[in-house]
VEXDREN-2710 file (C-alpha; in Angstrom, 1 decimal):
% VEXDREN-2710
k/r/px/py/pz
1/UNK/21.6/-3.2/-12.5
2/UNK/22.6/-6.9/-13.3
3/UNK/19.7/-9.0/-14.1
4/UNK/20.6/-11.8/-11.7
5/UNK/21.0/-9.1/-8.4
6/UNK/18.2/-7.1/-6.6
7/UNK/19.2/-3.9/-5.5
8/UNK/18.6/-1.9/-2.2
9/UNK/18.9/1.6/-1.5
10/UNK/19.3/2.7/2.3
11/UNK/19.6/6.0/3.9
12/UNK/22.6/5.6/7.1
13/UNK/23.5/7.4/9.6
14/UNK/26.7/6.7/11.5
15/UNK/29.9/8.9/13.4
16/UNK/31.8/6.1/11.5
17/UNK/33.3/5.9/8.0
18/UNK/29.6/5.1/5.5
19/UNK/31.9/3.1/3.3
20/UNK/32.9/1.1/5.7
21/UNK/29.3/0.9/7.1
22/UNK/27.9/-0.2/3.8
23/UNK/30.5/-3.0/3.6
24/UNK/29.3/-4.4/7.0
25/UNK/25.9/-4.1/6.0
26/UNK/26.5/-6.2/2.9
27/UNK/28.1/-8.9/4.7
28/UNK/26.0/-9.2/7.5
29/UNK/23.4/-9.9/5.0
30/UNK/24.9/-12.2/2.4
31/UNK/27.8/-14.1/3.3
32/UNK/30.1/-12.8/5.6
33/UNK/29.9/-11.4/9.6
34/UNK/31.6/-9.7/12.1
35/UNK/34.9/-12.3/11.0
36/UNK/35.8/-14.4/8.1
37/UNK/34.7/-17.5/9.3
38/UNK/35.7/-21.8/8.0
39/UNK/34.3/-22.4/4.8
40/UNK/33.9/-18.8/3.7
41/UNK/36.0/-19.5/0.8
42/UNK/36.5/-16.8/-2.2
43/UNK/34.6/-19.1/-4.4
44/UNK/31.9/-18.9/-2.6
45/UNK/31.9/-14.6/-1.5
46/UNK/32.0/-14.6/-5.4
47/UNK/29.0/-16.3/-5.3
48/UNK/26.7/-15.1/-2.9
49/UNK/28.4/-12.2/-1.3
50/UNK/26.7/-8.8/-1.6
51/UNK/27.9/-5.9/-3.9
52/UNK/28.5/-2.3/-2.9
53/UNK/27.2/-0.3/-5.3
54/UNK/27.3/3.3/-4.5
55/UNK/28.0/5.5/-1.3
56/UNK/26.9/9.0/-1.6
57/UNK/27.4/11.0/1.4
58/UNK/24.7/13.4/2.6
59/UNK/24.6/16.0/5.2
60/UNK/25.4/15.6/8.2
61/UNK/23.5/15.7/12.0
62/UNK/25.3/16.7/15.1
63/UNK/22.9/14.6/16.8
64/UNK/22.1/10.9/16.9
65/UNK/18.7/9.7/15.6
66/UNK/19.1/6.3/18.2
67/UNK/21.0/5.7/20.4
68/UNK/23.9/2.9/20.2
69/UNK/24.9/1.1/23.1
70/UNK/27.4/-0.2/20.7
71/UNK/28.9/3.2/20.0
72/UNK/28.8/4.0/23.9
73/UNK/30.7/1.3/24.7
74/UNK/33.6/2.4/22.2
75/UNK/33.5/5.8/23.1
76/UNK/32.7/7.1/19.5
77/UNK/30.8/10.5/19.4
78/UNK/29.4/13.0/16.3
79/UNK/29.2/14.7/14.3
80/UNK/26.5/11.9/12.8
81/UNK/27.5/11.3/8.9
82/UNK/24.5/10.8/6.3
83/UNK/24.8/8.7/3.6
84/UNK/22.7/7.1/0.6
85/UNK/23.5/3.6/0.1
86/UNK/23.3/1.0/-2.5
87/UNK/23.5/-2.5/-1.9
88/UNK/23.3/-5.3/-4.6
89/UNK/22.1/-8.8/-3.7
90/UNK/22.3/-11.4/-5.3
91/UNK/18.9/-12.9/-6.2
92/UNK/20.0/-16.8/-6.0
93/UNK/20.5/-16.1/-2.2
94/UNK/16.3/-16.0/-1.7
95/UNK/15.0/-17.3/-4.6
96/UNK/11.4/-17.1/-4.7
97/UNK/11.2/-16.8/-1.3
98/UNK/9.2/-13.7/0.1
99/UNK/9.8/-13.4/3.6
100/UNK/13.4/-14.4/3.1
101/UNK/13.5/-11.4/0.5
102/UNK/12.7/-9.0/3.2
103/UNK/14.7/-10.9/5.8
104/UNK/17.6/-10.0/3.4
105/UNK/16.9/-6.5/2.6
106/UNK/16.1/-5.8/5.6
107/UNK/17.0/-8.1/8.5
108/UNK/19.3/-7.3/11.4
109/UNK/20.1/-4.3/9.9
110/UNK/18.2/-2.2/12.0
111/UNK/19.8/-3.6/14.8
112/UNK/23.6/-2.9/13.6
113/UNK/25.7/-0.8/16.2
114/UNK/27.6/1.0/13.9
115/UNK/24.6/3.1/12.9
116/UNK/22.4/5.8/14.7
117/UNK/19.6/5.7/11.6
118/UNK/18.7/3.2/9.1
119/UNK/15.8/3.5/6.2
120/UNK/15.4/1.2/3.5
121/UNK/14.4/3.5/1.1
122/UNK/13.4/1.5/-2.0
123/UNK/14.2/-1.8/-4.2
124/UNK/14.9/-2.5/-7.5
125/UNK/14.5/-5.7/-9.2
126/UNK/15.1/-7.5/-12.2
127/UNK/11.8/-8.8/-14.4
128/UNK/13.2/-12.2/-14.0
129/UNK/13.0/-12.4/-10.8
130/UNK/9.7/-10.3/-10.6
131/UNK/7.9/-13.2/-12.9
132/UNK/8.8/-15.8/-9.8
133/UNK/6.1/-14.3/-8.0
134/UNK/2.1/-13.9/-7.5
135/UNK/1.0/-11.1/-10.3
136/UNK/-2.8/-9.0/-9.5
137/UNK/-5.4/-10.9/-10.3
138/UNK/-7.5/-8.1/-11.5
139/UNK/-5.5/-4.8/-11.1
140/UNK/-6.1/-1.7/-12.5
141/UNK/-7.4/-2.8/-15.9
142/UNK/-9.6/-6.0/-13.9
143/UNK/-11.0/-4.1/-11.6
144/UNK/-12.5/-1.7/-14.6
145/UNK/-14.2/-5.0/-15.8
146/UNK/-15.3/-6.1/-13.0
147/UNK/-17.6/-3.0/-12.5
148/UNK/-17.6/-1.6/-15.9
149/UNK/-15.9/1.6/-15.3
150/UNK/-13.5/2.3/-17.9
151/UNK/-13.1/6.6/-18.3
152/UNK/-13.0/7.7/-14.5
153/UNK/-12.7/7.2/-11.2
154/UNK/-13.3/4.1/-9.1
155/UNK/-15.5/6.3/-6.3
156/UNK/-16.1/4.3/-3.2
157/UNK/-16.7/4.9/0.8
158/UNK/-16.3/2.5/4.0
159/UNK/-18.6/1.2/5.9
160/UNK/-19.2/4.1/8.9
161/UNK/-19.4/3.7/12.0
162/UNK/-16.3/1.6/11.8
163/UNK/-17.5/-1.4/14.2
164/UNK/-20.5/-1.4/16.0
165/UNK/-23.2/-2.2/13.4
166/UNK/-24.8/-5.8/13.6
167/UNK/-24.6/-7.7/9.9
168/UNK/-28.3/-6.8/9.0
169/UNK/-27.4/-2.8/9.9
170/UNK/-24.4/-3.1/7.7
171/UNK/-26.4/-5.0/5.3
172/UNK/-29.2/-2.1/5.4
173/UNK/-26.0/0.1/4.8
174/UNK/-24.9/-1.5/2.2
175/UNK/-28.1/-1.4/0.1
176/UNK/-28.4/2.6/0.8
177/UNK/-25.0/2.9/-0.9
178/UNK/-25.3/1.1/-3.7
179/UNK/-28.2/3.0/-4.4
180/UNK/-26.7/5.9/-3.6
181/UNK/-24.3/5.0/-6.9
182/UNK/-20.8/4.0/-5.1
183/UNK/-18.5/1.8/-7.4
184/UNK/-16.9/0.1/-4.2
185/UNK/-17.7/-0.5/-0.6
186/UNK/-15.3/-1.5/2.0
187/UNK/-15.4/-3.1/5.5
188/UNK/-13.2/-0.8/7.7
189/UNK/-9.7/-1.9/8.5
190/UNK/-10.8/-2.9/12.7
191/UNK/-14.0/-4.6/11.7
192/UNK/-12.7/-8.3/10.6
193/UNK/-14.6/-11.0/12.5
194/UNK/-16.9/-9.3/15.4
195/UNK/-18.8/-11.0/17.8
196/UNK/-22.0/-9.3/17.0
197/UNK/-21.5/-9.1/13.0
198/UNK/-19.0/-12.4/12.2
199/UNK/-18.5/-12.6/8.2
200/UNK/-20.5/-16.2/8.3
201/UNK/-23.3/-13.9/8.9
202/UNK/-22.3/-10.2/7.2
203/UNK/-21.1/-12.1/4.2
204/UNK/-24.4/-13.8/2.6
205/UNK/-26.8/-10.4/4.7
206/UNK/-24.5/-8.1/2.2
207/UNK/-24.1/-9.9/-0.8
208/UNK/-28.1/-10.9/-1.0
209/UNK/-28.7/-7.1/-1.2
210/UNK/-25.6/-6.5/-3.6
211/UNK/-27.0/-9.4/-5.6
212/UNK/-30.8/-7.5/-5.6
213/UNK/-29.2/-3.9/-7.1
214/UNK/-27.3/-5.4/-9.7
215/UNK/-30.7/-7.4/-10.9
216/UNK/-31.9/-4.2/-10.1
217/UNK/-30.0/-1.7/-11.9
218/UNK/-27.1/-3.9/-14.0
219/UNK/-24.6/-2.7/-12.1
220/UNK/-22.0/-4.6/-10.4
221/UNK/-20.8/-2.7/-7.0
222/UNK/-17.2/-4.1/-5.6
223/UNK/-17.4/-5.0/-1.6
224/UNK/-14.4/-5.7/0.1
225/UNK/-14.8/-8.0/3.3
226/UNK/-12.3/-7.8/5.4
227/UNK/-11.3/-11.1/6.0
228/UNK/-7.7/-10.4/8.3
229/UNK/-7.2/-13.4/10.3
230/UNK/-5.1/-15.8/10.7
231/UNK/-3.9/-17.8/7.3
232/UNK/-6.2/-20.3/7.3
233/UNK/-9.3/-18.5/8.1
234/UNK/-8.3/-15.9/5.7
235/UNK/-8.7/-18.6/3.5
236/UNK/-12.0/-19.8/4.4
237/UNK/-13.4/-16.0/4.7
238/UNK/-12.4/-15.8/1.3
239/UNK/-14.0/-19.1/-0.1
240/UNK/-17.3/-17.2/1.5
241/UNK/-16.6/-14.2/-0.1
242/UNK/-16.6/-16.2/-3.5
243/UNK/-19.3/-18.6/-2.9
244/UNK/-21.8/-15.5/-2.2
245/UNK/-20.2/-13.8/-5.1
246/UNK/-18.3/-11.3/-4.5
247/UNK/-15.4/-10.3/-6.2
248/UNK/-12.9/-8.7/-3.6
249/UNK/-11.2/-9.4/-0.1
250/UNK/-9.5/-7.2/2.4
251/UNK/-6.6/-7.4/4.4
252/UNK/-4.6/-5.4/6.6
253/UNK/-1.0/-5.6/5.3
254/UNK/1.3/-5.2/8.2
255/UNK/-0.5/-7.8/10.8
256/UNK/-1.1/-10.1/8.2
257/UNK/2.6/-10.3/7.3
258/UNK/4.1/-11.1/3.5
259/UNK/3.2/-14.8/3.8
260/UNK/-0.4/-14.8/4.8
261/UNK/-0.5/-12.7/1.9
262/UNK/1.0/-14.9/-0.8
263/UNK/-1.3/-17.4/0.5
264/UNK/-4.7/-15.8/0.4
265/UNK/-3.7/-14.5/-3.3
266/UNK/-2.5/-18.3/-4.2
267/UNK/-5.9/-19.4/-2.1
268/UNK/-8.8/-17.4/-4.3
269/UNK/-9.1/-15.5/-7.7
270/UNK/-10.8/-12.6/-5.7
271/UNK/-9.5/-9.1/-5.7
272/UNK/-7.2/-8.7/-2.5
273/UNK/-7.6/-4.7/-1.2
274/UNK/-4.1/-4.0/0.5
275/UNK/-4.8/-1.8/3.5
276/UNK/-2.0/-0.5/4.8
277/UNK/-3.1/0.5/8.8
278/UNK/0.0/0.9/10.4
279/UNK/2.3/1.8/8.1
280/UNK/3.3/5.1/9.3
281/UNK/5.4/2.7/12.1
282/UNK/7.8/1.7/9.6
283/UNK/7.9/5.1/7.9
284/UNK/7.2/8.2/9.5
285/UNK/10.7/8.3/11.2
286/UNK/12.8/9.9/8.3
287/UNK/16.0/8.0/10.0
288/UNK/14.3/4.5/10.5
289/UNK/12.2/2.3/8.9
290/UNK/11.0/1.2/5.5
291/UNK/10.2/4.1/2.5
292/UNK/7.4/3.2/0.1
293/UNK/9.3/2.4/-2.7
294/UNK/10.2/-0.7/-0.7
295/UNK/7.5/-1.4/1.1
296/UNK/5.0/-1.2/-2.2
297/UNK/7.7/-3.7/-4.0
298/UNK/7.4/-6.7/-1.0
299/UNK/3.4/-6.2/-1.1
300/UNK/2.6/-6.5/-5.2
301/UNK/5.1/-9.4/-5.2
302/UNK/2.7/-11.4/-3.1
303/UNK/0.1/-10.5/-5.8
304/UNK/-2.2/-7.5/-4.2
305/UNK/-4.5/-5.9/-6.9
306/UNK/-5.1/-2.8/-4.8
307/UNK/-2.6/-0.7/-2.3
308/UNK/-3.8/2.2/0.1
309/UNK/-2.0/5.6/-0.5
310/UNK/-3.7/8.0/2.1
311/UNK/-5.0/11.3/0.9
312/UNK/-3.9/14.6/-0.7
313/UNK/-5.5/17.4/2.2
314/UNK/-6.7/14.7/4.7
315/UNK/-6.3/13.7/8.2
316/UNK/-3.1/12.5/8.3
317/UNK/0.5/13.3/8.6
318/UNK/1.7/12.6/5.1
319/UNK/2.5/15.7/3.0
320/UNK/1.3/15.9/-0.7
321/UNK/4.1/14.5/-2.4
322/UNK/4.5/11.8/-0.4
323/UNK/1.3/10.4/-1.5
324/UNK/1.5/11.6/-4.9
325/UNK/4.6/9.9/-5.4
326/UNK/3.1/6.8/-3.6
327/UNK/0.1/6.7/-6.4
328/UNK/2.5/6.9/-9.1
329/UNK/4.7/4.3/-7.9
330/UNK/1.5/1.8/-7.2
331/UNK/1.0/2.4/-11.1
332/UNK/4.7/1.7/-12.7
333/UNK/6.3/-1.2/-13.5
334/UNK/7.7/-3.0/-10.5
335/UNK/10.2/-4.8/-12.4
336/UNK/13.2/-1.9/-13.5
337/UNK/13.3/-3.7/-16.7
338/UNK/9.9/-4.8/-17.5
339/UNK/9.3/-4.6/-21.6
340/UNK/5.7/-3.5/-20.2
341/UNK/3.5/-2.7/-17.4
342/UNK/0.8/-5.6/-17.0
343/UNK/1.1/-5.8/-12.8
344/UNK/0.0/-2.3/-11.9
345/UNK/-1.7/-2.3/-8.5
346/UNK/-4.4/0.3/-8.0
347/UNK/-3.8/3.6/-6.2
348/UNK/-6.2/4.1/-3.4
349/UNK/-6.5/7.6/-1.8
350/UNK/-8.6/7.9/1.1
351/UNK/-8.5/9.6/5.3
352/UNK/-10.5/12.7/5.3
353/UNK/-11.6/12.4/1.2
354/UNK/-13.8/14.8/-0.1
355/UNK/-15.0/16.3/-3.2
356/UNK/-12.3/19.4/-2.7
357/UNK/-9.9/16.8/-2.4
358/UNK/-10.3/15.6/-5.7
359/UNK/-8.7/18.0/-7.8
360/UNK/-5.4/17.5/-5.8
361/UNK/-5.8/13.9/-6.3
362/UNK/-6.2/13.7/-10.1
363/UNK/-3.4/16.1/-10.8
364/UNK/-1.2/13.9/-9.0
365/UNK/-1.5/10.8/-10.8
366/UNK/-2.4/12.2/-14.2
367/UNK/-4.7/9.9/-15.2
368/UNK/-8.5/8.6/-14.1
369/UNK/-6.4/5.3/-12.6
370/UNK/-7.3/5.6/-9.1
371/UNK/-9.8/4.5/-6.4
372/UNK/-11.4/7.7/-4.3
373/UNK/-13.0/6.4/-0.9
374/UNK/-14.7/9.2/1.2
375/UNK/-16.4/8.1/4.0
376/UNK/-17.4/11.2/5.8
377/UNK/-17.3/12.7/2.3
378/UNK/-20.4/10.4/1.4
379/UNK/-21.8/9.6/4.4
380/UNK/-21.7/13.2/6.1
381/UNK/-23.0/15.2/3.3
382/UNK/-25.6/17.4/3.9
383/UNK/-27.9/16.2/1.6
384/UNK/-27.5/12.7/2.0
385/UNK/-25.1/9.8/0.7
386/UNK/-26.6/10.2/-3.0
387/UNK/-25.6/13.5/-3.0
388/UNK/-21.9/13.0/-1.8
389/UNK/-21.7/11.1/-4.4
390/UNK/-23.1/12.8/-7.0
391/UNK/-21.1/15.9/-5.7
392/UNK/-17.4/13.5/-6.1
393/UNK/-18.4/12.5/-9.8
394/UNK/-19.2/15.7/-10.2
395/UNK/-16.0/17.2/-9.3
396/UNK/-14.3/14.5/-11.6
397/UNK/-16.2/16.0/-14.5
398/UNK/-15.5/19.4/-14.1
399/UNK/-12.0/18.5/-13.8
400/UNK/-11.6/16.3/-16.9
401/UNK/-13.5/19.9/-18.6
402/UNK/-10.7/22.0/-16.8
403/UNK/-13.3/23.8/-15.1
404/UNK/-12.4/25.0/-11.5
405/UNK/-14.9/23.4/-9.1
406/UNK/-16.3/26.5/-7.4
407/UNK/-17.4/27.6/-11.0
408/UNK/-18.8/23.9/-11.6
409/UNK/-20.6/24.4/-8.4
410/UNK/-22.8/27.6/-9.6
411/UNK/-24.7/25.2/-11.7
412/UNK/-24.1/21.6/-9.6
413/UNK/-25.9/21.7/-5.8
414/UNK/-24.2/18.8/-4.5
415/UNK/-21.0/19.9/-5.6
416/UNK/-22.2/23.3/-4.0
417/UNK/-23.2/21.8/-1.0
418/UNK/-20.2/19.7/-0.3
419/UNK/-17.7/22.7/-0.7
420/UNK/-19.9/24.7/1.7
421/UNK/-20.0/21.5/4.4
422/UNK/-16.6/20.4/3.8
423/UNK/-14.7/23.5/3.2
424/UNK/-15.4/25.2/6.0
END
């Protein structure tokens, strides 16, 4: 890869020749269109025109993904060629320009008629270019200090039911949880702003019973508020967040958009907890969307400290290796070339987490470099929230021992009673 050119890789399908696809997908996103047009002068394609890389064809479908109304018109049938593409762009075309990054990689390329299935699989990008953008605040290695966990687990739960709960019940929550022993609390991703708990009240209610446990106890428990808004208010939620202190903001990636997001980082030296609600839109299609590879890439460059994964055995769709891969990715280097990794975002697994998750979980990253939230695998434990999780930190331990968890359990009642409730 050259160090002054980003580099996309697509999955395309298309009846049509995938070289000459690829070529119409580089110029419809650099230079050129459907025709050469006045002042597209070879001075200036050698400039900012887009570079083929690679086209490695794939199997083929008999069947169309989409339809084309394109293709219709022209008569054009199957067999449906696959193809994995690689497209270099040059970086001075955006600049440090987020939205205009994805605009580029991305763009009216779904909306091409030559092709019956387009994925933007993943981006590679020069350090160069990655140092034009926000970094994490905290990160991994931040978010260890700033609640003194440094040989495990961050284990964590979300504030159940999801919506519903006035401030001074979630409040009440709040302070069950932290003495239950949680290193992290988060607002769920549909509670932002409600009428009957608005963050100008659930904001200084949670924080004054944060504030009492760690006088308490010494020990600092993360909340996230969800502050998902529009820009501005983002903004202000966040200057609350601070001035109560607390030490980390939510926001819900998708519906907040790339911008909103450089903002808020740019805005307030809080954590920012990247929840990814509605991702599986741009994903789950294998022919159509936006892999994680890419998606994770856009997100950290607007300087998230934190990026949800799903869960390994949960409630939804993804398989195991899909999320495993996703936790890895969240803790390499984003840049292909960086001489180090300082910008690693923070793994977080959660959807149906429980202590019988865990094992899964750990193997998959290979290190203690993750954040575990269990909601119903705290909340719904038999014996109580201090219980779930005892029974989470206790599956940890016999992990790191490489002990197998229904041995652990002979000697460990929580653990016990959480494989009984759970496993079922």
């Amino acid at each position: 890869m050259k160090a002054e050119t980003i580099e996309a890789q697509y999955i395309v399908e298309t009846p049509l020749d995938p070289r000459e696809v690829a070529a119409v997908m580089a110029g419809e996103q650099s230079s050129g269109t459907f025709v050469r047009v006045a002042g597209e002068t070879d001075a200036l394609r050698a400039r900012a025109a887009a570079e083929v890389v690679s086209v490695t064809e794939l199997a083929p479908r008999e069947a169309p993904s989409l339809e084309s109304a394109y293709l219709e018109r022209k008569g054009v049938g199957g067999p449906f060629r696959r193809a994995r593409v690689t497209i270099a762009f040059p970086t001075a075309n955006m600049g440090p320009n987020l939205p205009t990054l994805a605009a580029t990689l991305a763009g009216n390329l779904y909306d091409l008629g030559e092709v019956t299935g387009l994925r933007l699989v993943d981006v590679a990008l020069p350090q160069a270019f990655r140092m034009r953008f926000e970094r994490p605040r905290l990160g991994v290695a931040g978010t260890r200090r700033q609640v003194a966990i440094e040989d495990r687990p961050f284990f964590g739960t979300i504030i159940k039911p999801n919506v519903g709960l006035r401030a001074e019940e979630i409040a009440d929550l709040v302070d069950l949880l932290c003495a239950s022993g949680v290193d992290f609390i988060k607002d769920d991703e549909i509670c932002g702003d409600p009428d009957h708990a608005p963050l100008a009240e659930r904001v200084p209610a949670v924080m004054r019973r944060v504030r009492k446990h760690s006088e308490r106890t010494g020990r600092d428990v993360m909340v996230a508020f969800n502050v998902t808004d529009e820009t501005d208010a983002m903004r202000r939620h966040a200057d609350l967040v601070e001035a109560e202190g607390g030490s980390c903001v939510m926001a819900s990636l998708n519906w907040c958009g790339l911008s909103a997001l450089q903002t808020l980082r740019r805005s307030t030296p809080l954590a920012v907890h990247g929840h990814r609600n509605g991702f599986g839109a741009f994903s789950r299609h294998p022919a159509l969307g936006i892999g994680f590879g890419a998606y994770q890439a856009l997100y950290r460059l607007a300087g998230i400290d934190h990026m949800h994964v799903h869960g390994i055995g949960g409630k939804f769709s993804d398989p195991a290796e899909e999320v495993a891969s996703a936790a890895r990715r969240c803790l390499q280097p984003l840049a292909a070339d960086a001489p180090e990794e300082k910008d690693a975002v923070l793994p977080v697994f959660s959807s149906g987490q429980w202590a019988g998750t865990m094992p899964a979980t750990h193997e998959a990253v290979g290190s203690a470099d993750f954040m575990f939230l269990a909601g119903g695998g705290i909340l719904a434990h038999p014996d109580g929230p201090a219980a779930g999780v005892k029974s989470l930190r206790q599956a940890y331990e016999a992990i790191a021992s490489g002990v197998p968890l229904e041995a652990a359990a002979k000697r460990l009642p929580e653990l016990q009673a959480a494989l009984g409730f759970f496993g079922k």
